[in-house]
N, C-alpha and C positions, 0 to 999 in steps of 0.2 A: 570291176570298174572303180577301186579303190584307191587312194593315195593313203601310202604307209611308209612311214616313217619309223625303225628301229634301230635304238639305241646309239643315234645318231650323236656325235660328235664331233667339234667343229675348232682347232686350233691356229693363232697364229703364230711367224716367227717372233715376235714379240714376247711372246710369252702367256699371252689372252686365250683364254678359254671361250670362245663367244656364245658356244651350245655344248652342253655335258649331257651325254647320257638320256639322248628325247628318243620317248617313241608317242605313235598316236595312230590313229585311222580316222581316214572320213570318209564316208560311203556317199553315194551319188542319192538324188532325192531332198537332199537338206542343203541350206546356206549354213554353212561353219565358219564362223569368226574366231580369228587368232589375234590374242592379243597381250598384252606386255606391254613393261613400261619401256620409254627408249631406252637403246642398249642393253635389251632383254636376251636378245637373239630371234628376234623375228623375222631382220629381212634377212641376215646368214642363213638362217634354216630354207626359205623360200629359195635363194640363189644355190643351196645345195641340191633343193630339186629339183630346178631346173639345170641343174649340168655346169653351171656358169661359174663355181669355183666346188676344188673337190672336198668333199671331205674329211677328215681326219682319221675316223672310222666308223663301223656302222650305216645302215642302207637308207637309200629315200628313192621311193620307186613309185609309178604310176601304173594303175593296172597290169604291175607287177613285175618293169620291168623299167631301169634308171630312163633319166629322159633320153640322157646320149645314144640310148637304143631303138629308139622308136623311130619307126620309119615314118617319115612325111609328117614330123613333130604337128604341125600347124593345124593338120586337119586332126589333132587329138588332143593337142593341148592350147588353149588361149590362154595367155599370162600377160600381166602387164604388171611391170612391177616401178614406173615413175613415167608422166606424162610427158616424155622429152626423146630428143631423139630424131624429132623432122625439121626437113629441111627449113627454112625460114620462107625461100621464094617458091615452095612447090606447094602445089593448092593441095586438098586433103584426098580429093579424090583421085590425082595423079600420083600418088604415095601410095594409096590402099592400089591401084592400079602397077603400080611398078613393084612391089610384093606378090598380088595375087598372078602377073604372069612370070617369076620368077617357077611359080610354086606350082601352075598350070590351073590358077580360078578364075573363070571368067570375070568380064567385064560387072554382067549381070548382078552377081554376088558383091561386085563391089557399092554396085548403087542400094542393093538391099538392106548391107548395113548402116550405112552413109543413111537409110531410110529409117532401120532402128533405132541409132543412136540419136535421130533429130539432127541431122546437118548436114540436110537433103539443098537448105536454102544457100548455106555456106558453102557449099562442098566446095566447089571452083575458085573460094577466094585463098590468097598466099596466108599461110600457117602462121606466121612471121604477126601475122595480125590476130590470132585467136588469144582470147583470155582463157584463163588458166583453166578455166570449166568446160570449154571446145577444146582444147587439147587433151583432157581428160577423156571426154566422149572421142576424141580421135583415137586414144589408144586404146581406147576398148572395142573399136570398132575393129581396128588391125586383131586386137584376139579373137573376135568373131568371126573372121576372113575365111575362116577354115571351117564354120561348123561344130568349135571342138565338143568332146565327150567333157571334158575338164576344164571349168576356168577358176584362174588363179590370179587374185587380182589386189596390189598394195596400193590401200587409201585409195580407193578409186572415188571416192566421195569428197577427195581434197578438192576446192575450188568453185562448189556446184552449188548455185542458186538451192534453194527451199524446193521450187518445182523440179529442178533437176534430181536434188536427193531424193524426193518423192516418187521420179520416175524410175531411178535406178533402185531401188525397195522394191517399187513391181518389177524389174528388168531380173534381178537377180533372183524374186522368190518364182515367175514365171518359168526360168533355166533349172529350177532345183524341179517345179513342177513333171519337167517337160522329161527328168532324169538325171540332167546333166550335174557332175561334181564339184561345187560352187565353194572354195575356198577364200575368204576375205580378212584380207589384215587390216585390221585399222585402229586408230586411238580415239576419236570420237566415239567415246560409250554409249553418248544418249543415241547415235544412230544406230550404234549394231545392236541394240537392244531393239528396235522397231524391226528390224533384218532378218537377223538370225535365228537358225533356229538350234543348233549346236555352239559349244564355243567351248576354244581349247585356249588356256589362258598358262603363260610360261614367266620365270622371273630368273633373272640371272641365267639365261641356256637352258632351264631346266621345268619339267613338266609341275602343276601346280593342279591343275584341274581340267578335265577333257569331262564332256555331257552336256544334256539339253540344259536350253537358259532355263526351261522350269523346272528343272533340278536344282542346278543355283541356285534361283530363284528363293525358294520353298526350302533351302539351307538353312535363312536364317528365319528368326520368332516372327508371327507377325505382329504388328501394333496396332492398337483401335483408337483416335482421336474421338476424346469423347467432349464435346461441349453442349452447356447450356450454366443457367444460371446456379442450378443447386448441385453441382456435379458430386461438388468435395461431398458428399454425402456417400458418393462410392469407394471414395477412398479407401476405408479400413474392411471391403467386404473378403473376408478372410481366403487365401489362397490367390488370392489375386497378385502382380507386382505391379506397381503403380507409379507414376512419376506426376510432376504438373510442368508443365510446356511455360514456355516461356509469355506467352498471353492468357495463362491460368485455365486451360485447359486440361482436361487430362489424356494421359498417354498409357495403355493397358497394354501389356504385353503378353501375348500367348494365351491370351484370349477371344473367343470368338466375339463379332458384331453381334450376333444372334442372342449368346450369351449375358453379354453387357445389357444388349435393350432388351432384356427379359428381366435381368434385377434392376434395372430401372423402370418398367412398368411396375413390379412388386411393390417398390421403396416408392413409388411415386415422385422420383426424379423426371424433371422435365427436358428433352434431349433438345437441344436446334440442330448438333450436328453428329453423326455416328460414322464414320470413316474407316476403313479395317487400310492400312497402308503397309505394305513388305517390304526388303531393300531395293534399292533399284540395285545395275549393272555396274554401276558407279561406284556407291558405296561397296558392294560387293568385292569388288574387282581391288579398290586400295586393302578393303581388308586383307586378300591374298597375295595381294604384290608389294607390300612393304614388310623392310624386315624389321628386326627387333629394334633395330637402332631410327627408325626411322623409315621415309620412304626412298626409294631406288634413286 
């Protein structure tokens, strides 16, 4: 129940390389976030697996097998890869309805997801009329149509109120719970940081780092904000590296909280604040997706 990707390559006639030489997996049970800066190769890679342009060389398979192979794609794969696409005058629920008897899903199923996604109240009004946050829950509701084992989903968080993002965080960690293979593209870091719980991070076409975010995570040193009034007195405690912050705090590197407020109780330094901070996703993520010259 795997999507694998080897050694994929991706060119055009132009002469652009869009993806050089990607491989990766991501196994069902986890939300995996892909991400890159624009023009990394993220949505060509996705458009490779699903079938929609071919390419260059090298595989991108879904439980083992291109998409163009799979029989009755819908009921295996949900993908949504831009919220667009419906008609303007056709309400949401006669669209998921003229899909799902193309494919043979009931009716039922259609009111289900229409139920999931929250636009049980809307469903009936013209599409023509939804903001960019209901047409986002509309395309995900067409991936849901089928059930799939796999969803594959670009910026599905583009447009979506605080509660909406909210609800789609549980939507998506409940589908990795349930089994299902939850791959998400997106450039909002500080969300896919709340999200995920794998992340495959790409720069120029090419692989940079695949694993858990608390792998990344725990990459880099962590830092301890140390304040109070007599801090600078830990400054010079030998083997320490040490900084002062910008409001004359100190900043301890690769040292533990535990540590710190143990030679501060010794020294009798008085603490107001002990803070142990890591990078976030953010920082993270520039450090590996800029090149030497700068960022992407």
């Amino acid at each position: 129940m795997a999507i694998e990707v080897a050694h994929l390559t991706k060119s055009f006639g132009s002469g652009v390389t869009a993806v050089k030489d990607l491989s990766f997996t991501i196994t069902p049970g986890k939300v995996t976030g892909f991400l890159g800066p624009n023009g990394s190769g993220k949505t060509t890679t996705l458009r490779c697996l699903l079938g929609l342009v071919s390419q260059t060389s090298g595989t991108a398979t879904i439980d083992g097998v291109p998409y163009r192979e799979i029989e009755n794609p819908i009921t295996v794969v949900g993908a949504s890869l831009e919220a667009s696409g419906f008609h303007p005058a056709r309400s949401a629920r006669n669209h998921l309805r003229m899909i799902a008897a193309v494919v043979g899903i009931s009716d039922t199923r259609v009111d289900e997801v229409l139920h999931t996604v929250g636009l049980t109240e809307a469903a009936d009004r013209k599409v023509g009329g939804y903001s960019l946050g209901m047409r986002q829950r509309l395309a995900l509701a067409v991936a849901l149509l089928g059930s799939p084992s796999f969803l594959i989903l670009d910026e599905p968080a583009n447009g979506l109120d605080p509660e909406g993002i909210s609800w789609l965080r549980s939507f998506l960690q409940h589908q990795a719970g349930q089994g299902v293979t939850v791959l998400v593209s997106s450039h909002v870091l500080s969300e896919v940081q709340q999200t995920v719980d794998d992340v495959i991070i790409i720069r120029t076409g090419s692989l940079v780092y695949q694993g858990s975010l608390k792998s990344l995570s725990d990459g880099g040193p962590a830092e301890v904000i140390v304040r109070g009034p007599s801090v600078d007195k830990l400054k010079e405690t030998p083997g320490w590296t040490v900084r002062t912050g910008e409001h004359g705090e100190l900043i301890v590197i690769g040292v533990s909280a535990a540590e710190i407020g143990h030679r501060a109780f010794t020294e009798a330094v008085e603490l107001h604040e002990l803070r142990e901070v890591t990078p976030d996703l953010e920082a993270l993520f520039l450090g590996l997706t800029q090149s030497e010259g700068g960022a992407q």
